[in-house]
SEZA-77995 format. One record per atom (N, C-alpha, C): x, y, z. Coordinates in steps of 0.2 Angstrom, whole numbers, padded with zeros to 4 digits, always signed. Example, Ala and Ser with C-alpha at 12.3 -4.5 7.8 and 13.67 -1.06 7.14 Angstrom:
+0066-0028+0039;+0062-0022+0039;+0066-0016+0039;+0064-0011+0035;+0068-0005+0036;+0064+0000+0039;
//
This chain:
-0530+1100+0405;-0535+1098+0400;-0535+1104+0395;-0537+1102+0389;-0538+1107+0383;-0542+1113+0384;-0549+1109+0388;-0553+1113+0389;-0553+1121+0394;-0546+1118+0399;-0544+1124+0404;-0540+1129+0400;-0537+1128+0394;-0531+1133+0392;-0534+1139+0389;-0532+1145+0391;-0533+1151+0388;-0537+1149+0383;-0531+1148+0377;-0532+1150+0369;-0537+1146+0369;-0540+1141+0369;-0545+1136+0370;-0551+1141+0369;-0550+1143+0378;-0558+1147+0382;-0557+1153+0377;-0554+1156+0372;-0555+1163+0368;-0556+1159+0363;-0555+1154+0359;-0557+1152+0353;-0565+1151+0353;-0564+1147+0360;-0573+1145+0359;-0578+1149+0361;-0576+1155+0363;-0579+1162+0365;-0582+1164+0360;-0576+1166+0355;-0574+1168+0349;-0581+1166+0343;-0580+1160+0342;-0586+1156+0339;-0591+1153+0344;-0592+1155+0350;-0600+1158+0351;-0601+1163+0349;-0597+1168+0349;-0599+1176+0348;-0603+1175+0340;-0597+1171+0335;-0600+1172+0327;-0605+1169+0325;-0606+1164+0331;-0611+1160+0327;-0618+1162+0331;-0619+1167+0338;-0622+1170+0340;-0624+1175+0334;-0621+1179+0331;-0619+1182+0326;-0627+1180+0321;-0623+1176+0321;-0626+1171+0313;-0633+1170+0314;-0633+1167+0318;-0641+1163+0319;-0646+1170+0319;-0645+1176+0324;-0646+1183+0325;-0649+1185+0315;-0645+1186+0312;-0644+1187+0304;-0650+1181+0301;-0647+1176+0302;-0655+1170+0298;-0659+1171+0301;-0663+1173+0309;-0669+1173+0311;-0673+1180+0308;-0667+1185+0305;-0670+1192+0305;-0671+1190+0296;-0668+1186+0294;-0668+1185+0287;-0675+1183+0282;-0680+1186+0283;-0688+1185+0282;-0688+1178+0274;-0684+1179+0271;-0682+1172+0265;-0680+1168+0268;-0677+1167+0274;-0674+1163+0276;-0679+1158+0280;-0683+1162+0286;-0687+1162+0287;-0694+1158+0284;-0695+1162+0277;-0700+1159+0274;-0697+1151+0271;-0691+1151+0267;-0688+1144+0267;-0687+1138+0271;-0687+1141+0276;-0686+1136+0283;-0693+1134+0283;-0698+1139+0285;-0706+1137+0287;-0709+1131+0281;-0706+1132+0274;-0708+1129+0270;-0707+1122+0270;-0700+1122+0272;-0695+1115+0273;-0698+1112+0278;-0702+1114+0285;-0705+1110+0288;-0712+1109+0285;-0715+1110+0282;-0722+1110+0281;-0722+1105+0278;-0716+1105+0272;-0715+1098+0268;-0715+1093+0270;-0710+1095+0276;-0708+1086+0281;-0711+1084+0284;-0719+1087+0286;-0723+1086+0291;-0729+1083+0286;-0729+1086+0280;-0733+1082+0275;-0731+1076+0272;-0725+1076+0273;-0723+1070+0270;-0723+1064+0275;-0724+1067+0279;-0722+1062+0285;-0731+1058+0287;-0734+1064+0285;-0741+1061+0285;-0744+1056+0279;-0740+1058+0273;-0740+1054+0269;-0735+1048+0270;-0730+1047+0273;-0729+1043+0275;-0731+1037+0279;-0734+1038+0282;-0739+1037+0289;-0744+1033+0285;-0748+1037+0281;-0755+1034+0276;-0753+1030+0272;-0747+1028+0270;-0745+1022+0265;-0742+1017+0271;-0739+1016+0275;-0738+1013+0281;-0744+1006+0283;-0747+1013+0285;-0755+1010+0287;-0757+1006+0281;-0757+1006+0274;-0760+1003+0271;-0756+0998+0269;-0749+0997+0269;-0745+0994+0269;-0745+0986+0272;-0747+0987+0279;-0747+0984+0285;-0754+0982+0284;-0760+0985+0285;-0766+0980+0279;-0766+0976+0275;-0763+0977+0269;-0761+0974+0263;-0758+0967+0269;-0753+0966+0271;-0752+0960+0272;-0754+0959+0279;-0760+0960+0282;-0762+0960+0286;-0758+0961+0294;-0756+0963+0293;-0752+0966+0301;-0755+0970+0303;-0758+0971+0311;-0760+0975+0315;-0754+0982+0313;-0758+0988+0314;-0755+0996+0314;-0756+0995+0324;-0754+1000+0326;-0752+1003+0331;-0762+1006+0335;-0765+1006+0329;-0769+1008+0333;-0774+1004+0332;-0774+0998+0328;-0777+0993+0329;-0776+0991+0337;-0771+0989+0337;-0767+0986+0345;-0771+0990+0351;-0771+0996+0350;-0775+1002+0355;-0783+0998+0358;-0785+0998+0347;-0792+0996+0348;-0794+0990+0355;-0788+0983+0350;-0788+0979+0354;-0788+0977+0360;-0782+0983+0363;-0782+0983+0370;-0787+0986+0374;-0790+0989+0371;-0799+0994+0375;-0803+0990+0374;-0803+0985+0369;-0809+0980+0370;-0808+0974+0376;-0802+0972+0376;-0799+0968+0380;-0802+0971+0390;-0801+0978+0388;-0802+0982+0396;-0806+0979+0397;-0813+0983+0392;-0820+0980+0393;-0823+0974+0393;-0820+0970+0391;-0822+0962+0393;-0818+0961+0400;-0814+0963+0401;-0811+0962+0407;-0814+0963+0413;-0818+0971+0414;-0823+0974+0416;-0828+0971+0417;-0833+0966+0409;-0837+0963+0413;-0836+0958+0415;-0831+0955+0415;-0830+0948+0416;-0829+0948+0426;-0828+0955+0426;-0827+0957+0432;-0834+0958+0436;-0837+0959+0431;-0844+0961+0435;-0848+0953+0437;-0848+0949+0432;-0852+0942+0431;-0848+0940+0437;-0841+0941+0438;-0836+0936+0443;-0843+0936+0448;-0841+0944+0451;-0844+0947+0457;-0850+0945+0459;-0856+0945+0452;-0864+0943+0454;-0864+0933+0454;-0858+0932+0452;-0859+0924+0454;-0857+0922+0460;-0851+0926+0461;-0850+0925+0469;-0855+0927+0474;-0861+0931+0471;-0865+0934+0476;-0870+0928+0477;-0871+0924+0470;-0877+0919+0469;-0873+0914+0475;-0866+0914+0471;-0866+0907+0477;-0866+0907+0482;-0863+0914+0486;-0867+0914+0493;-0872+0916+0497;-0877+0915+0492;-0884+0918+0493;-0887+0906+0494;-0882+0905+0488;-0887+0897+0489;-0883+0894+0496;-0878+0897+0496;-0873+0893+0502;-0874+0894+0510;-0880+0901+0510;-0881+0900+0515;-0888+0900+0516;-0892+0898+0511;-0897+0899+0512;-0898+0889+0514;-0893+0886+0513;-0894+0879+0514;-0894+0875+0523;
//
């Protein structure tokens, strides 16, 4: 296999070392650093404005967003809860009449 041959295992040694190198050099590189920091700020803000047009988007032609659905699945809990409770105190009516006959 390629991967077992000398020159192989020394070439890719090789370019760990430089790109160990490299990456060393850009993290110490404080421009580089402040560019990068900036470059994600951007993407995170655009990503939120993204997000904000989305949403209104999905409005617009009325389609459920993702946290609509949330909404509507916690409402659903809680009627399920009490539908659960009325089960309970009905079943208890009816064997309060059933044995009381």
């Amino acid at each position: 296999m390629i991967t077992d041959h000398p020159t192989f295992k020394k070439m890719l040694a090789t370019g760990e070392e430089q790109f160990g190198k490299l990456a060393s050099q850009l993290i110490a590189n404080e421009r580089f650093i402040s560019t990068l920091q900036a470059a994600v700020t951007k993407a995170i803000s655009a990503k939120g404005l993204l997000d904000k047009q989305l949403v209104a988007a999905l409005e617009a032609l009325h389609v459920p967003t993702t946290a609509d659905l949330e909404k509507l699945n916690d409402r659903l809990d809680e009627v399920e809860r009490i539908f659960e409770g009325l089960s309970q105190k009905v079943d208890a009516i009816a064997e309060r009449l059933g044995s009381s006959r």
